[in-house]
N, C-alpha and C positions, 0 to 999 in steps of 0.2 A: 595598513590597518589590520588586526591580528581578528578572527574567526570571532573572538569574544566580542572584540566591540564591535564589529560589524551587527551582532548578533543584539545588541544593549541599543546600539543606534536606531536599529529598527522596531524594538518593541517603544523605545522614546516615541518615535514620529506615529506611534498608532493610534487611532481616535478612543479609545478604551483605553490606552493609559492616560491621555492629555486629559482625556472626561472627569478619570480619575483623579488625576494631578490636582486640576484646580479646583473639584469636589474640596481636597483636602485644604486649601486656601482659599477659604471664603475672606478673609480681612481681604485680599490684593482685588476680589471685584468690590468691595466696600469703599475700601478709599478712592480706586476709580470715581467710582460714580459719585462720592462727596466730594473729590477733586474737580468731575468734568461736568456731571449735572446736580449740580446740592440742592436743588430747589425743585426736585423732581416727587410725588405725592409717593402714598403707599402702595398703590398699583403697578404704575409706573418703574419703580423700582424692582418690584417683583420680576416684570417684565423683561427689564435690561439683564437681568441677575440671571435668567433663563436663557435669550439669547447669549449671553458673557459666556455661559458655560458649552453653551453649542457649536457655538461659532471657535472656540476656543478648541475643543475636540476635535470638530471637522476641518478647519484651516491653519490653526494655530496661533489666529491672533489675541495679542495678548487683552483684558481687560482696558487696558491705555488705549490701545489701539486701535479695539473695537469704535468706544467711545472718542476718542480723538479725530479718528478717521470716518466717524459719520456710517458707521456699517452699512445704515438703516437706507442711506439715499445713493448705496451702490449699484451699481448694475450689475449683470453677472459676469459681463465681458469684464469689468472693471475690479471684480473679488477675483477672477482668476488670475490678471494682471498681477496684482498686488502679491509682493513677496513681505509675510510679517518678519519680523527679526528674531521670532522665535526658529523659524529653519534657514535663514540667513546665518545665525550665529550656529546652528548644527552643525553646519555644513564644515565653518573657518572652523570651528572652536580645535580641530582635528591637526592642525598645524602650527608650526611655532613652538621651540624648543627653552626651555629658561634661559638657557645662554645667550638665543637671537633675541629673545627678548629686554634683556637685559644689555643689551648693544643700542634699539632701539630707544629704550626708555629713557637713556640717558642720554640727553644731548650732544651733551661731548664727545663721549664715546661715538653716538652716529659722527659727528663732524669728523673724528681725527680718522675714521672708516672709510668717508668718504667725502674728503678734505677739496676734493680736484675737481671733485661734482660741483661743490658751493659755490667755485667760483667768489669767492670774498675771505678776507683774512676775519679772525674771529681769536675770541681771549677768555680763557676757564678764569675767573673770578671765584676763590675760592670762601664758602659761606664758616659759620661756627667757628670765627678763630679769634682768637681774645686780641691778638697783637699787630697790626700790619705791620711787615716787618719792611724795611728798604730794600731788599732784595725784591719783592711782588713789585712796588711800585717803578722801579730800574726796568723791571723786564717788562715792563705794561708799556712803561715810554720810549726804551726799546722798539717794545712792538710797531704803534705809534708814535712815532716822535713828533715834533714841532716845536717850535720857538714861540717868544714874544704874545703867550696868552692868545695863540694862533686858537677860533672855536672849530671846534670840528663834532659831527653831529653822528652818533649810532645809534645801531637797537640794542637793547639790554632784556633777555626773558630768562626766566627761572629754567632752573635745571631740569625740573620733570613734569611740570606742571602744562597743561594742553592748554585747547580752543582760544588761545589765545590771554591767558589770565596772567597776568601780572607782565606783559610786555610794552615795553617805552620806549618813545624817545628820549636818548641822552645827548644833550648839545652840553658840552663840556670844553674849556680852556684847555689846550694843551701847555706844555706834558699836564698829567694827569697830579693831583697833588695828595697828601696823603690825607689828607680830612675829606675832600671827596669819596676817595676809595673806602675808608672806613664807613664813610656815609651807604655805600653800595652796598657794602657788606653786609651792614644792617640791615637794610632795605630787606635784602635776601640773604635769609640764614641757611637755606638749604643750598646755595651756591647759585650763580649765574652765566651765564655767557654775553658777552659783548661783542658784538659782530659791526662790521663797516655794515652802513644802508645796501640793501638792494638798488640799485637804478635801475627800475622798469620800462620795458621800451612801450612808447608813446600810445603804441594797441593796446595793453592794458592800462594805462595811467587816465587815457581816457574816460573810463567809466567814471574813477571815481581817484583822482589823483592823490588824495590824502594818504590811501592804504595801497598796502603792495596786494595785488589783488591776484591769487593764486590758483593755479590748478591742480583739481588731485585727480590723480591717477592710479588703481590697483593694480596689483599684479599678483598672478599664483603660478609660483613655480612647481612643477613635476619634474623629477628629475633633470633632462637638458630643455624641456620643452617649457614655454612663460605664457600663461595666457594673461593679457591685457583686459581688464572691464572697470564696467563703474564710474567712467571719467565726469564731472561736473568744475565750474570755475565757484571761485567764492567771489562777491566783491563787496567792500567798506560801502559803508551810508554814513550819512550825516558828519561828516566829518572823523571817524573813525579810524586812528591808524591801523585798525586790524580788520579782518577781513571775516573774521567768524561769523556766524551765527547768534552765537552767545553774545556778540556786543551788537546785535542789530543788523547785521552783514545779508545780504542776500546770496540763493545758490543757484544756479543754474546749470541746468545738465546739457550735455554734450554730447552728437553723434557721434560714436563713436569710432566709424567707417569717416568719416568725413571733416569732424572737428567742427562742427558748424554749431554755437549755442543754439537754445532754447531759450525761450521765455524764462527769467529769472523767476522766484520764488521766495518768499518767505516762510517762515518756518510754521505759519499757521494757513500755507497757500494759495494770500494772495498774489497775484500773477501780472510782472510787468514786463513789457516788451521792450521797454524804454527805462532808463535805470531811474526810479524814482526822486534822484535829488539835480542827476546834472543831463538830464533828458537824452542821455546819448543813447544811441541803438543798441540791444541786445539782442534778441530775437533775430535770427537768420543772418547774425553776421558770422563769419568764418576766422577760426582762431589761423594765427599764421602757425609756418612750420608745425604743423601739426602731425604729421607722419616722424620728424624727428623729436618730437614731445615723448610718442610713443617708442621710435626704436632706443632714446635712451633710458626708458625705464626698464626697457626689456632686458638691456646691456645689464643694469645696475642689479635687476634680479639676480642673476646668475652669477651677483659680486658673493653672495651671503648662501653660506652652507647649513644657518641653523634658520632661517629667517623662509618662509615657503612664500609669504603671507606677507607683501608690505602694502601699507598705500604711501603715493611718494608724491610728495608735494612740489612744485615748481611753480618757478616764477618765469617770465621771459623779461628778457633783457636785449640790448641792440647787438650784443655779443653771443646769441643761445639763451637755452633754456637754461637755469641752475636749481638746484636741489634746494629748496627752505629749509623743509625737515623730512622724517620720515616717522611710520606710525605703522606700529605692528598689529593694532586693530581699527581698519579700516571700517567703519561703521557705514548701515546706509545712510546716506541720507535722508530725510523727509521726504521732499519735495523727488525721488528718486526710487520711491518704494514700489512704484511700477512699473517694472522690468523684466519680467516672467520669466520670457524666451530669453533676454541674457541670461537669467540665472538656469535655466536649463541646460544651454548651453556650457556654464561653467561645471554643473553638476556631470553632465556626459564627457567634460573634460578631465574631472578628479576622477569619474568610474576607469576608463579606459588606461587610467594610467596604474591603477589600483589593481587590477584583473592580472 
């Protein structure tokens, strides 16, 4: 990092600039508080609008935040705890070059990267094309063959699009026929991928067997050195092929030395130890292979020269871990915003390498 921005970064994180900052956006604590409290008098508001801007100066958290996160019924063990995503994102925002980004962002492009990780065969379905021609369809049934209207069932998800949105099952007749394909196309104009299902080994299927219930795992590389943080599992509710948040999914964070969950979480906190729909155990059960969870991410860092910065998704399977996808902004989590000493820890590992 060059004298200058070392230099930009730190007048950023200073309680005199942030004070400033948000002085100069007053609309972002308005809609806060018409978003989080709209039923709050003319006092009251005053009030919030005060601390919004203080709290914002001295710790960085944002308006959302403040209000979302309850500021008011913190403790102080529990505000020093808390990393906002306002210096979470200071931190990342310093790594990741266009070009590794543009590796990740695209599906495909991650897949054919790192093809051997996925463990599953997978098929670029190409979007925006007036004609399916015979050749796509040949090389598809190819890929997949089978005979006699044989069904065969995969995932189908958009090219760039995240959390889960726009991912299906497709239970399809083999070979593939060309009014389906055209059908897919449509579906997705910006293009898709077709991958064989995951089959999850029975420790994850348990919680919630509908959805392929996933680990993420971050990683930041320095030079040859990879530090590991951040790990949480995702898992489907309600019957949900996916695992997100965005469709209802719960997250639960993970020791990181040990692999052992936590208490699962929703995205507004509430806390189960037991998976809300098929009462299996979360809390204090131990992820398996967990140490080789970790050394192959650590391997896969050190695959990407533009990429510092990934979080990397896996699945377990009776055969190893395999790669879902990957994601060159690893976001906190919610339910994970209390992790201090990891993030100090990661902050003493980008200085050291930095000096």
């Amino acid at each position: 990092m060059s004298k200058v921005s070392s230099i930009k970064r730190s007048l950023q994180s200073s309680v005199l600039y942030r004070y400033v900052s948000i002085c100069r956006h007053p609309e972002k604590i308005t809609d806060a508080i018409n978003s989080q409290r709209p039923n709050v008098d003319a006092k009251e508001r005053r009030r919030l609008e005060r601390k919004i801007r203080m709290t914002f100066a001295k710790y960085g958290w944002s308006p959302y935040e403040y209000l979302f996160e309850d500021f008011d019924k913190f403790s102080k063990a529990d505000v020093r705890d808390f990393v906002p995503f306002y210096e979470y994102i200071s931190l990342c925002s310093q790594f990741n070059d266009a070009q590794g980004l543009a590796i990740s962002e695209d599906k495909w492009v991650s897949y054919l990267f790192l093809e051997k990780y996925y463990g599953r065969k997978a098929f670029l379905l190409p979007g925006k094309v007036t004609e399916i021609k015979g050749a796509l369809i040949d090389e598809l049934n190819n890929h997949w063959p089978g005979e006699g209207n044989e069904m065969a069932k995969f995932i189908i998800k958009p090219l760039s699009l995240d959390s889960g949105i726009g991912v299906q099952i497709l239970s399809v007749p083999l070979p593939f026929d060309q009014a389906k394909v055209a059908e897919l196309v449509e579906s997705y104009p910006e293009g898709s991928i077709i991958e064989e299902v995951i089959e999850q080994a029975h420790f994850m299927a348990q919680f919630h067997p509908q959805s392929v219930n996933t680990v993420r795992i971050s990683t930041l590389r320095m030079g040859d050195d990879v530090r590991v943080f951040l790990p949480f599992a995702r898992i489907g509710r309600s019957g949900n092929i996916v695992d997100n948040t965005h469709n209802g999914g719960i997250l639960v964070p993970i020791d990181i030395n040990t692999g052992v969950l936590q208490a699962a979480s929703t995205i507004d906190y509430t806390r189960y130890p037991k998976h809300p729909d098929t009462g299996c155990q979360i809390e204090g059960v131990q992820i398996p292979m967990w140490e080789e969870a970790k050394a192959m991410v650590e391997e896969l860092a050190m695959k990407f020269d533009h990429l510092q910065l990934i979080g990397w998704d896996l699945a377990l399977t009776d055969k190893g871990w395999v790669v879902v996808e990957i994601n060159s902004s690893p976001g906190i989590p919610v339910v994970k915003r209390h992790f201090r000493s990891e993030f100090e820890s990661l902050k003493r590992f980008v200085a050291e390498h930095q000096d």
